[in-house]
N, C-alpha and C positions, 0 to 999 in steps of 0.2 A: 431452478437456479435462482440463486440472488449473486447483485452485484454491488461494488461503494464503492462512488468516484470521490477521491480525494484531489481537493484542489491545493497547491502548496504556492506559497511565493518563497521566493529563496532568494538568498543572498548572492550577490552577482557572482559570477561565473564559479556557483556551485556545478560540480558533478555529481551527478543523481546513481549513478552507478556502482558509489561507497554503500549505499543507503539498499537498494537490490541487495548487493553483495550479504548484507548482512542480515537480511530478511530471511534471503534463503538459506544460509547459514545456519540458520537455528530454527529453521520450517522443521514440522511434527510430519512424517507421511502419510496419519491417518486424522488429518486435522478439519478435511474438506475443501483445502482449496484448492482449486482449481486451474486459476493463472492468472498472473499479476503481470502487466503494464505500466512501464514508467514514461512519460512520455514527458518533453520539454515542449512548450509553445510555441511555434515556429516565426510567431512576429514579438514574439516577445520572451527571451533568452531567461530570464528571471521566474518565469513562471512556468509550474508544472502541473500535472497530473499522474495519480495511479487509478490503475482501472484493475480493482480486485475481484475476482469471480471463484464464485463457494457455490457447492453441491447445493445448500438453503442457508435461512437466514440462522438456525437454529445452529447449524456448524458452524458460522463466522461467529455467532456473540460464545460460543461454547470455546472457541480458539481463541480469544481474547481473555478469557478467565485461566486457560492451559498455565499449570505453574511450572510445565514443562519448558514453556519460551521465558521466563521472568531473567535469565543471562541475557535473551538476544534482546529484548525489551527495554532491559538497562542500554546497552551497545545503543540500540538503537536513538533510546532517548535522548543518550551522548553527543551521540550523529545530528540531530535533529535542531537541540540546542545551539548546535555551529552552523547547521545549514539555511535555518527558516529564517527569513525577516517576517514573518507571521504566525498566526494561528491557522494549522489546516481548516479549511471547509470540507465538512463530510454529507457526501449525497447517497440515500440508500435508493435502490433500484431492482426492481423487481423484471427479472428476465422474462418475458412476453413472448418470444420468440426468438432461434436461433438458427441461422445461415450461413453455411462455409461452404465453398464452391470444391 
């Protein structure tokens, strides 16, 4: 498994739930991923995170290229321009171990 935490700052009292909504919207089913995380900061309203998890690294750079998403990409880019008062930070990560009780 590989994972990318995107770090966002957003613009105040963004809802992060347009932004899901439209991801999944135009998700591929055999794209590789696996399950996306949108989480708000809990002491800080403004600031986000997703936590995206792919079968490997080889299907997330492969679903980035998909000209199958290039509508949800635009939407999203749309979305993104209104929502961010920054440039995402993107953290790649390499799944080491996995635990669900």
């Amino acid at each position: 498994m590989w994972a990318q935490l995107i770090k966002l700052r957003l613009q105040p009292g963004f809802d992060m739930t347009g932004m899901a909504d439209v991801l999944n919207r135009f998700e591929q089913p055999d794209s590789g991923l696996l399950r996306e995380l949108f989480m708000h900061d809990t002491k800080d309203a403004d600031s986000a995170y997703v936590l995206v998890l792919f079968e490997s690294e080889e299907k997330a750079r492969d679903r980035e290229q998909d000209p199958r998403r290039a509508e949800g990409q635009a939407a999203l880019q749309e979305l993104m321009a209104k929502a961010l008062a920054g440039a995402p930070e993107f953290t790649d990560l390499t799944v080491v171990a996995e635990w669900a009780p």
